[in-house]
VODOVEX-693387 format. One line per 4 residues: number of its first residue (from 1); their letters; for each residue x, y, z of C-alpha. Coordinates in steps of 0.05 Angstrom, whole numbers, plus 5000, padded with zeros to 4 digits. Example, Ala and Ser with C-alpha at 12.3 -4.5 7.8 and 13.67 -1.06 7.14 Angstrom:
1 = AS = 5246 4910 5156; 5273 4979 5143 .
% end
This chain:
1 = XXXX = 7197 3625 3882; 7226 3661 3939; 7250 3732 3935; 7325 3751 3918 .
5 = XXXX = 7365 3807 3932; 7439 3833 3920; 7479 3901 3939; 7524 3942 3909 .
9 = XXXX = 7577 3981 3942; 7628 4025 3916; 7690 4066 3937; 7694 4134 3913 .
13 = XXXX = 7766 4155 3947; 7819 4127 3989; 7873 4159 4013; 7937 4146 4046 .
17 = XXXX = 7982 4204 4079; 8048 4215 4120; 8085 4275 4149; 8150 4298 4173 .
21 = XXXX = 8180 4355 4199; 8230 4395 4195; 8271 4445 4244; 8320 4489 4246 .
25 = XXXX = 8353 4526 4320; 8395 4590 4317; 8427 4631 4375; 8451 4701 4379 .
29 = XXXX = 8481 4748 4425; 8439 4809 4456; 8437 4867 4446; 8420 4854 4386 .
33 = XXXX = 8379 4825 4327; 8366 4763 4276; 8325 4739 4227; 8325 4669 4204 .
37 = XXXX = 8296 4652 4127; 8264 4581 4104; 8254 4554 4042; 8222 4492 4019 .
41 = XXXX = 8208 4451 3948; 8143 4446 3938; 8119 4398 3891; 8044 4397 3864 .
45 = XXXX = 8014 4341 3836; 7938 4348 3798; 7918 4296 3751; 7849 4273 3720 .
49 = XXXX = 7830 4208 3688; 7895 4162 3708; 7883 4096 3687; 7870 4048 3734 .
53 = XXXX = 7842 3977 3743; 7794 3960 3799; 7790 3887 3830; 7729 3854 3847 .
57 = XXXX = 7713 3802 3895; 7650 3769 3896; 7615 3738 3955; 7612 3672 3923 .
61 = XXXX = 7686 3675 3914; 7689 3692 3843; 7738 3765 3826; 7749 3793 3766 .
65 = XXXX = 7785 3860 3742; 7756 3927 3703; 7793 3984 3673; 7778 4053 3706 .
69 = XXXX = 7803 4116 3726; 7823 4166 3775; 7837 4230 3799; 7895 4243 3839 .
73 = XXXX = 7922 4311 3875; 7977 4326 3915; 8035 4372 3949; 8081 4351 3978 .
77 = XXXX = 8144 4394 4013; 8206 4353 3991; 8261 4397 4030; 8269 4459 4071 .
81 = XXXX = 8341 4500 4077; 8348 4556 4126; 8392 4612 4127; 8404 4655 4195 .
85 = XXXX = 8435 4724 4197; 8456 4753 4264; 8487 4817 4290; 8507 4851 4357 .
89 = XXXX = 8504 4921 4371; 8529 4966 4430; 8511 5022 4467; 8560 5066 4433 .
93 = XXXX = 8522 5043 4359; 8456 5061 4386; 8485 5126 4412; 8528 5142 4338 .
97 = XXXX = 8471 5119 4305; 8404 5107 4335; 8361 5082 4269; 8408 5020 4281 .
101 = XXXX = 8344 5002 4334; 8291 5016 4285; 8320 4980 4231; 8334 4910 4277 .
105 = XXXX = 8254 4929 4295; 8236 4933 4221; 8280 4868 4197; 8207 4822 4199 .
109 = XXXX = 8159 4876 4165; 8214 4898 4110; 8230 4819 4090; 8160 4782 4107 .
113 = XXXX = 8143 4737 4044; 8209 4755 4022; 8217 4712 3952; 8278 4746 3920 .
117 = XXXX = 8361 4732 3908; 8379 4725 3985; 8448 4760 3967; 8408 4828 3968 .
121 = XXXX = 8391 4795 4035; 8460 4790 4060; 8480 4859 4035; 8433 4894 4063 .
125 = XXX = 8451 4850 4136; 8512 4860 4127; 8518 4943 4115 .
% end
């Protein structure tokens, strides 16, 4: 007889992904300072042996179905809410007071990864 052959081929991941974005404008008056805060949900997704069934198709036509599984991970960002604080200062507050400067100049260092109650936020704005 004559010699025969046949393949295999398999698929070890697929994937299938989408983004968005998100934005957020503020304005404020000069002199003076602002710092804006973001926050998004984040929602992880890490998951071993999920059942699946995979569907085969056979050159000649033929398909037929086996039980399987998979591994699936994910994180998604469902939502993001900002929060802007803003304040003007004059010539007269520099001169009464002039760590008003240095604390404006200081607003990004003292509250970088800030993950806290954002009312000791707006206090501390706010004194």
């Amino acid at each position: 007889g004559g010699s025969k052959s046949w393949t295999r081929s398999e698929t070890k991941e697929t994937s299938l992904s989408r983004s968005s974005s998100v934005g957020h404008e503020s304005s404020y008056a000069s002199p003076g300072g602002a710092i804006l805060f973001g926050e998004v949900s984040r929602y992880k997704f890490d998951k071993t042996n999920i059942p699946t069934k995979m569907h085969f198709t056979c050159p000649s036509g033929g398909s037929y179905t086996k039980d399987s599984a998979i591994s699936m991970k994910s994180t998604c960002y469902q939502s993001a809410h900002f929060e802007s604080f803003s304040g003007r200062f004059y010539r007269e507050t520099c001169q009464k007071n002039p760590s008003v400067v240095d604390c404006i100049k200081l607003l990004g260092h003292r509250y970088k990864g800030f993950f806290g109650n954002m009312a000791e936020v707006r206090e501390a704005f706010m004194a």
